[in-house]
C-alpha positions in Angstrom: -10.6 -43.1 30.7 -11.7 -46.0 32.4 -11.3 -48.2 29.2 -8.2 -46.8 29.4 -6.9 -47.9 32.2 -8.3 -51.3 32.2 -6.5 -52.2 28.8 -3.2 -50.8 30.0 -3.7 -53.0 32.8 -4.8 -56.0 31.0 -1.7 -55.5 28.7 0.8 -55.7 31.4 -1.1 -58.6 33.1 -0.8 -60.2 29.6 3.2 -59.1 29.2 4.2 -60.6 32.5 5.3 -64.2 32.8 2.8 -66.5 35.2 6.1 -68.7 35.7 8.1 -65.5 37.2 5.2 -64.7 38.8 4.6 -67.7 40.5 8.1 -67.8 42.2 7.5 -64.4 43.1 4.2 -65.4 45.2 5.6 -68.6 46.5 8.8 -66.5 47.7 6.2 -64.0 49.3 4.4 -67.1 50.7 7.7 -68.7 52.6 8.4 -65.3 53.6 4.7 -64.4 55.6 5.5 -68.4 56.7 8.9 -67.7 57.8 8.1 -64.4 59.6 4.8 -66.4 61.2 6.9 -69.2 62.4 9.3 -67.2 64.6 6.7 -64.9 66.2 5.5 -68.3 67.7 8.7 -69.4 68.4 9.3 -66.1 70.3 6.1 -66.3 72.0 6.4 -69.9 72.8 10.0 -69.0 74.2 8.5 -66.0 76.5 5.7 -68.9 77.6 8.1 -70.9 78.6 10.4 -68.2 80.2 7.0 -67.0 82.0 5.9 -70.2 83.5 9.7 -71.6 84.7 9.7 -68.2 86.8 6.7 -68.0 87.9 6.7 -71.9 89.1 9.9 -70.8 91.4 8.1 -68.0 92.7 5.5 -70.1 94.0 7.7 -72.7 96.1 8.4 -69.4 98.0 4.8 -68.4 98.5 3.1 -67.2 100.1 5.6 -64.1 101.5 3.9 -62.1 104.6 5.6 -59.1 105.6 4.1 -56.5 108.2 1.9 -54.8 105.7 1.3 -57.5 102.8 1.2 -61.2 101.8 2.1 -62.2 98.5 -0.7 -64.5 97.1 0.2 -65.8 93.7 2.0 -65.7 91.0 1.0 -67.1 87.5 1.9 -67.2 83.9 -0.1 -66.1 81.4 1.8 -66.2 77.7 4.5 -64.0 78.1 3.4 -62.0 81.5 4.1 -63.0 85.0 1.3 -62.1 87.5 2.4 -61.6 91.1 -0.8 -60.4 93.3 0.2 -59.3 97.0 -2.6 -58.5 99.4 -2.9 -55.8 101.7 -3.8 -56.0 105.4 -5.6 -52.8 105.2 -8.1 -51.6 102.9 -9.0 -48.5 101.3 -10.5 -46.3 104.2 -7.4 -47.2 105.9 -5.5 -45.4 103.8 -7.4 -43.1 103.7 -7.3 -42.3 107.2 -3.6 -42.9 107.2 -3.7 -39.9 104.9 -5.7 -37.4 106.8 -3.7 -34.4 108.1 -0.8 -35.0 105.2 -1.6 -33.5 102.7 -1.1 -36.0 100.5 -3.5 -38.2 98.6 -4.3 -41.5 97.6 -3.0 -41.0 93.9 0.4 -39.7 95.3 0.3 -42.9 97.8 -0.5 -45.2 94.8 2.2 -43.1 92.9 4.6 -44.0 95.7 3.9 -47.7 96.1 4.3 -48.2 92.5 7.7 -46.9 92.7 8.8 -48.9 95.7 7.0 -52.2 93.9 9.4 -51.5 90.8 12.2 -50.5 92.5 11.8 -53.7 95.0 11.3 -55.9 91.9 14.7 -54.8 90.1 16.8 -54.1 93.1 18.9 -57.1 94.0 19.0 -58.3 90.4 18.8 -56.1 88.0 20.7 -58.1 85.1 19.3 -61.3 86.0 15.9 -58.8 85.5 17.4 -58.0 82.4 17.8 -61.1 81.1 14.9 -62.4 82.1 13.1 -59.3 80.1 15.5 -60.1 77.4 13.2 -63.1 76.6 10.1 -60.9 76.1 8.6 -61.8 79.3 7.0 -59.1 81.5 5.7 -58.8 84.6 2.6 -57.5 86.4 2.4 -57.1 90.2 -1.0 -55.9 91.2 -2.4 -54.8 94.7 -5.2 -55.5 96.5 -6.7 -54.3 99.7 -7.5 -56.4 102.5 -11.3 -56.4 101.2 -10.5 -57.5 97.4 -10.6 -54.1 96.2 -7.7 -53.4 93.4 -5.4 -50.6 94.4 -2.6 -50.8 91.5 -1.2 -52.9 89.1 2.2 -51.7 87.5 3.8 -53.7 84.2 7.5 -53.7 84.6 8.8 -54.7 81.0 12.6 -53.3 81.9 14.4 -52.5 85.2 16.8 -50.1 83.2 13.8 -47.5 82.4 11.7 -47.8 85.3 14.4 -47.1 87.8 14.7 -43.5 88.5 
């Protein structure tokens, strides 16, 4: 059975023309080159998308509001990384949560939600267009101490909104 097979295969290798064959693998070559080329030029397009936005967000930094202060923001390839600091750390919260019945998963739930909807609020097409270009963002927490509380990756204010 095995010889079998091998001369049916060797026959059709034989039958099939190494000219037509050769187009077809150089077609399949351009192709993979083709398809290669414009992922980079995508990514190099969210780079570039990335790093203009994040280098206006840092002309505004840092941002200190009652309970934060936004540190940085960076690019990284296609992501945006916004880190905001707390003035409080973990026991804090903690302690903030005692008697509430809620706990610090809920509050982390909570912040999340606020962080996306604050992100997306004023702006959401701008957002939109700015996602458009396959960049995405990640805003991430800390406490006072260093400690990470939550990062959330916002890729779309349309489906994160609720």
């Amino acid at each position: 059975m095995y010889e079998a097979f091998c001369f049916s295969r060797c026959e059709s290798m034989r039958k099939m023309n190494p000219l037509k064959n050769g187009i077809k693998l150089a077609i399949q070559i351009v192709i993979l080159c083709t398809l290669t080329a414009n992922l980079a030029a995508e990514e190099n397009v969210s780079s570039k998308a990335a790093q203009e936005f994040a280098n206006q967000m840092q002309r505004h930094l840092p941002i200190v509001s009652e309970e934060s202060t936004w540190e940085s923001v960076r690019a990284e390839g296609r992501y945006v990384y916004g880190t905001a600091r707390y003035h409080y750390n973990r026991k804090d919260v903690e302690r903030m949560l005692i008697g509430t019945g809620r706990t610090i998963e809920e509050y982390r739930e909570f912040v999340e939600k606020v962080g996306i909807e604050s992100f997306c609020e004023d702006s959401a097409e701008a957002r939109e267009a700015f996602f458009s270009k396959g960049v995405y963002v990640k805003l991430i927490y800390l406490f006072s101490d260093g400690e990470k509380f939550s990062e959330i990756d916002i890729r779309s204010c349309q489906t994160k909104k609720s």
